[in-house]
N, C-alpha and C positions, 0 to 999 in steps of 0.2 A: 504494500500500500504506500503509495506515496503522498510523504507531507508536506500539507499546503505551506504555502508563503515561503519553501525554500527555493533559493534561484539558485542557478547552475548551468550546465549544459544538459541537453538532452540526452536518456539515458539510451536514446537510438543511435544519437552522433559518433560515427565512427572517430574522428577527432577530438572528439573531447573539447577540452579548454584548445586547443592547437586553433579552434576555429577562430579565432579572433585575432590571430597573426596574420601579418601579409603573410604572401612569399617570399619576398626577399628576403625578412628573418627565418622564415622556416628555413629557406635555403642555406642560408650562415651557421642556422643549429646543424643541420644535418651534416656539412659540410667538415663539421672538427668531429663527426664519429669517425671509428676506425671503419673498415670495409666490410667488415663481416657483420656487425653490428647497423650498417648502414645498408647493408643489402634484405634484413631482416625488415626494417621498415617498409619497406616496398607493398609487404601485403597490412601494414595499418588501413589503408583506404587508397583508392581510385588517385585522389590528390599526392599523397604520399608518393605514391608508385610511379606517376610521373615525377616528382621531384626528384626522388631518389637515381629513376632512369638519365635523368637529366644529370646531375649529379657524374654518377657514373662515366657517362661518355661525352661529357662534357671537356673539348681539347682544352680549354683554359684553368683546369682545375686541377693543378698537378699533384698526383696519388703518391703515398707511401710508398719510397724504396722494396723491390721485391727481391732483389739481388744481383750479380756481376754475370754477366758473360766476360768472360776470361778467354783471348785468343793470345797461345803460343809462338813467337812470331821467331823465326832464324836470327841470330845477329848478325852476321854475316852477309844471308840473302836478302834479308829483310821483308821474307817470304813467312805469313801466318802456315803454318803446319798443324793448328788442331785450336779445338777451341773446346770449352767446358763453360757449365751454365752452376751457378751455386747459391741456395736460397740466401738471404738473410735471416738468422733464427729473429723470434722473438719482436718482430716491426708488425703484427698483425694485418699483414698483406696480403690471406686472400679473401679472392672477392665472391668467392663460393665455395661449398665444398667440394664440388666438382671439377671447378679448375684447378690445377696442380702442373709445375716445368718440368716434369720426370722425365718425358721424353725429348724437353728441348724444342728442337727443329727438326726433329725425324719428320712429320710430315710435309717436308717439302720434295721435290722430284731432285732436289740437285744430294740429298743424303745417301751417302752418310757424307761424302766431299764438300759439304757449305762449310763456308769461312765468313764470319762476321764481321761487315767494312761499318756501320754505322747503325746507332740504335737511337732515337727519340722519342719520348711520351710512351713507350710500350709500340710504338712500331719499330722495325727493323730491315736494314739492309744489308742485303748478305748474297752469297754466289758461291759458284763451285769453287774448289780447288784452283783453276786456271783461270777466273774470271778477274781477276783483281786489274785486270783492265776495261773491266765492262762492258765484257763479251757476253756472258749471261749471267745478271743479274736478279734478285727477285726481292722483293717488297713484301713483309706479310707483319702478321700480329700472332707471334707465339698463342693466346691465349684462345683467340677465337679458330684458333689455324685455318687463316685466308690467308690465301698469298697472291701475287702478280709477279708476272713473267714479264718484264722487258725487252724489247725487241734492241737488236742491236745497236751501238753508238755510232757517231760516224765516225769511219777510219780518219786518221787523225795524219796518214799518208807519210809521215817519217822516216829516212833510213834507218834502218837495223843498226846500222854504224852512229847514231844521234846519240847525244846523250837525255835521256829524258826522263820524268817522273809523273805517276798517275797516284792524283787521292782520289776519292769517292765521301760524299757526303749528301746526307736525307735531310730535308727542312719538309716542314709540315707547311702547309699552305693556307694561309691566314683565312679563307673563305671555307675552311673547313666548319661545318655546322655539327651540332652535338652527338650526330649517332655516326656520321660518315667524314671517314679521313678522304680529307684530299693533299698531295704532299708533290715534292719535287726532289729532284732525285741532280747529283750533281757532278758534273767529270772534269776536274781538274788536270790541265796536261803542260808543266813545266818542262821547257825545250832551252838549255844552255847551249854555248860553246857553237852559236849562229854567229851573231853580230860582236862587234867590241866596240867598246868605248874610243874617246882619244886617244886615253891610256893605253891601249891596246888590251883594257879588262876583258873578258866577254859579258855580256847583257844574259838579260833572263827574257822569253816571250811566254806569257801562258795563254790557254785557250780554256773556252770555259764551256763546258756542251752541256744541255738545260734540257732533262723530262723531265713533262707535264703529266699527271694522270688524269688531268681534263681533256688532253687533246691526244695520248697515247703516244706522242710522238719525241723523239729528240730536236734540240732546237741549236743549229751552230752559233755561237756568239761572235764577234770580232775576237781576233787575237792582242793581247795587252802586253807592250811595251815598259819590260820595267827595268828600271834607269840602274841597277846592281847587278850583281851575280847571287842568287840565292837558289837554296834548295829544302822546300817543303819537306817537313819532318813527318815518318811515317806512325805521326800519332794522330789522335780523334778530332776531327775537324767540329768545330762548336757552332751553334745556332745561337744565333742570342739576336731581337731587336731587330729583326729583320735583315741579317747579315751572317756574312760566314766568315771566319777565325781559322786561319790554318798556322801553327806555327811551322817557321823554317829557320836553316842554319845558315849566315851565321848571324844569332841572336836578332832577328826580325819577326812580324805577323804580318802577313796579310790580315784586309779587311776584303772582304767582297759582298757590298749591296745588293741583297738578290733582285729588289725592285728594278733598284735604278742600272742594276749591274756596271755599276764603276769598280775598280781597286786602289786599294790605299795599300803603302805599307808604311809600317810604324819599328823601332825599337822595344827590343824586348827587355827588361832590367835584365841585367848578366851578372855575373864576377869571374876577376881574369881567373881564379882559383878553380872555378867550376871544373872538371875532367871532361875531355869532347867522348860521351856516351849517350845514346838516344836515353836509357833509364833515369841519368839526373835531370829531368827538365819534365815538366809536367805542364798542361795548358786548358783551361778548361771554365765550367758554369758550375759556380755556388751560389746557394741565396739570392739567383736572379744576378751574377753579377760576375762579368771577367775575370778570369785567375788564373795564377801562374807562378807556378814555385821551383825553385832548383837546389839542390845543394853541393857543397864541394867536399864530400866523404865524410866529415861530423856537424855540419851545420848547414840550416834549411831555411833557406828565406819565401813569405809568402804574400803576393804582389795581387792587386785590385787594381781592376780599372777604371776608373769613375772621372768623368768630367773630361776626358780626350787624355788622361795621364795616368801612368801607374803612380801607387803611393805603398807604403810599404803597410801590410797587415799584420805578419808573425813572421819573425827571426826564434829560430830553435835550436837549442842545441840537441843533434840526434842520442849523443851519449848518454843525455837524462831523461829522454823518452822511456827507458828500461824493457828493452824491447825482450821478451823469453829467449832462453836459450837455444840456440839453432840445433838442430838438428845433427849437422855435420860438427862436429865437436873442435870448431879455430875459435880465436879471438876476432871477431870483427873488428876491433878498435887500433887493434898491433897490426892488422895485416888487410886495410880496408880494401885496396886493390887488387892483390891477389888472391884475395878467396873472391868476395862478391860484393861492391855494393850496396847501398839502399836503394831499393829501384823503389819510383815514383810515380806509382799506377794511376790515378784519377781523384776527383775534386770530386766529394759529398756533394749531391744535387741539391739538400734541402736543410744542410745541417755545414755550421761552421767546423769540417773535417775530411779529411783526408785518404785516401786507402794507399799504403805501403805494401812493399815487400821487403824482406831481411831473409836472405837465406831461402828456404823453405814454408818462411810463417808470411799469409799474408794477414795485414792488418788494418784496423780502420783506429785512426787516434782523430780524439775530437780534441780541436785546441781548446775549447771554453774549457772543458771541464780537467784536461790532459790524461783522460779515460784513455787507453790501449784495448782496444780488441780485436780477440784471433776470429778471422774469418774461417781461414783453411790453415792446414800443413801437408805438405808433402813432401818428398824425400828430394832434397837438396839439392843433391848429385847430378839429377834431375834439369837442373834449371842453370846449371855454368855457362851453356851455350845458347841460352834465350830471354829475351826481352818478353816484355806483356803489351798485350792491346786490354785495357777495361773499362766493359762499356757500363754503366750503373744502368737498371731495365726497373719499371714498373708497370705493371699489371693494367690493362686497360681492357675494354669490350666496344670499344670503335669500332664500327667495321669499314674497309676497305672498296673503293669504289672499283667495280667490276672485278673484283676477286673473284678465284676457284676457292673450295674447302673441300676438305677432306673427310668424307663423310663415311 
């Protein structure tokens, strides 16, 4: 029986008190639950279910760390030879119980030979074994496993005899709307040892070749004139603000405006101290914001880009990190060269921190708090002759415009 003169919500109202919120708050609440707890709301009511859906596959709403794709790259060839996927414990990242990375990227046609060139938002670009010049490349979403097959780029026409360099880099495409990715896909081709200077320097020319998954097509751009000699480092090329981030050697970045498709290059903060090895230098997206750290075998500097300049963030000494004991039973500190370095994997997407390697351990150290943690270990011995590619991946349910699945 119910008692008069009490006011309330109806005891039929699926939302309760909720009904007297806009959306945009509703959307704020939902928006700080974790994933699992936030996919549970879905079935509160009709309203909910779209928030939540929205939510979900919403490109602007960047989700919880779900873990590293890890590719093994040659030091030497500077050729990826295998790649591994490894959750994060403990980040309450999935987003069902049905989804799970266990198998990776097995469902694509190019396995078990895929190699992972670039990851953004929970999409991914990746290709066979041989493709790392973007012969066949493919675009998918681990989680929903859709993928697309790219048609070839245009030959780029080069002697065999040139000296040349190919990146690969995925930007999402800003007209993407809440349930379907739209992205651009990106072929960097660094051509030295053409032209020279006065000096008799040689010059650099890159060319920049542009698919669209609106139009399915490759698109040649002009070739770009740049007034140095440099050469693009084979690490992860960044998206940030409408632009693309490649660093290269020595101590530079490109800038490349995918709009306007201009290039800039800029200086990298360096020190003469630094060792020339791809592992000390790192380049990347924290907290929405350029970074770039290097060290010179016990000390780590970590650089932001804000306002057209680096400024410095965190100077560290590696020595008081207190990194576990390796594996391989040396002294890191007596003998930093000749066993192994700190290698310098990738910038925390959402969190002021870092992911290292030492040895066998890899690690993520947050500098707020100077917290150390073991991701993985693996046997040492293992890792003398290779550098890392790591990509940090979180979990999305976007789907892909004109994708296959695997059903």
């Amino acid at each position: 029986m119910r008692r008069k003169g009490r006011k309330g919500p109806s005891v039929s109202s699926p939302e309760g008190s909720f009904c007297c919120l806009t959306e945009d708050l509703l959307m704020d609440i939902l928006s700080r639950l974790p994933p699992k707890p936030l996919v549970t709301c879905k079935s509160v009511s009709k309203t909910f279910h779209r928030l939540v859906s929205t939510l979900i596959h919403s490109p602007t709403v960047p989700g919880p760390l779900s873990g590293l794709f890890i590719g093994q790259v040659d030091l030497i060839q500077e050729e990826m030879e295998s790649y591994e996927y490894f959750n994060l414990p403990g980040n309450g990242v999935y987003l069902d119980d049905e989804i799970n990375m266990e198998d990776s990227l097995s469902f694509l046609p190019c396995d078990p030979d895929t190699r992972v060139f670039d990851c953004r938002d929970g999409i991914i670009l990746c290709g066979n074994a041989d493709s790392d010049d973007g012969d066949i490349c493919y675009v998918c979403n681990p989680v929903t496993k859709q993928w697309v097959v790219l048609p070839p780029p245009p030959k780029h026409g080069f002697s065999s005899t040139c000296n040349y360099d190919v990146n690969l880099a995925l930007a999402l495409d800003g007209s993407s709307d809440v349930f379907v990715s739209h992205y651009k896909v990106f072929l960097f081709v660094t051509l030295n040892d053409v032209t020279k200077d006065e000096n008799g320097e040689p010059l650099t020319y890159l060319y920049v070749h542009v698919y669209s998954s609106k139009t399915g097509q490759w698109v040649v751009s002009n070739g770009y004139l740049i007034g140095t000699r440099l050469r693009p480092l084979h690490k992860r090329v960044v998206f940030l603000n409408g632009a693309l981030f490649l660093a290269a050697d020595p101590s530079l970045f490109l800038m490349f405006d995918v709009e306007e498709q201009y290039i800039s290059v800029t200086n990298l903060p360096t020190n003469s101290d630094t060792p020339e090895f791809i592992p000390s230098v790192c380049f990347g997206e924290s907290q929405g914001a350029l970074h770039y750290a290097y060290h010179n075998d016990l000390k780590m500097e970590v650089w932001m880009f804000e306002e057209s300049e680096w400024v410095v963030k965190h100077k560290i000494n590696l020595k008081n990190i207190g990194f576990p004991k390796p594996l391989l039973d040396v002294d890191l500190y007596e003998f930093p060269i000749d066993v192994e370095p700190v290698d310098i994997l990738a910038f925390h997407p959402t969190k002021d921190a870092i992911f290292l390697r030492n040895q066998g351990d890899f690690l993520c150290y947050d500098f707020t708090s100077g917290a150390l943690e073991t991701v993985m270990r693996c046997d040492s011995g293992a890792t003398v002759s290779m550098w890392y590619l790591v990509f940090p991946f979180s979990k999305c349910l976007r789907i892909l415009a004109n994708a296959h699945q695997r059903v």
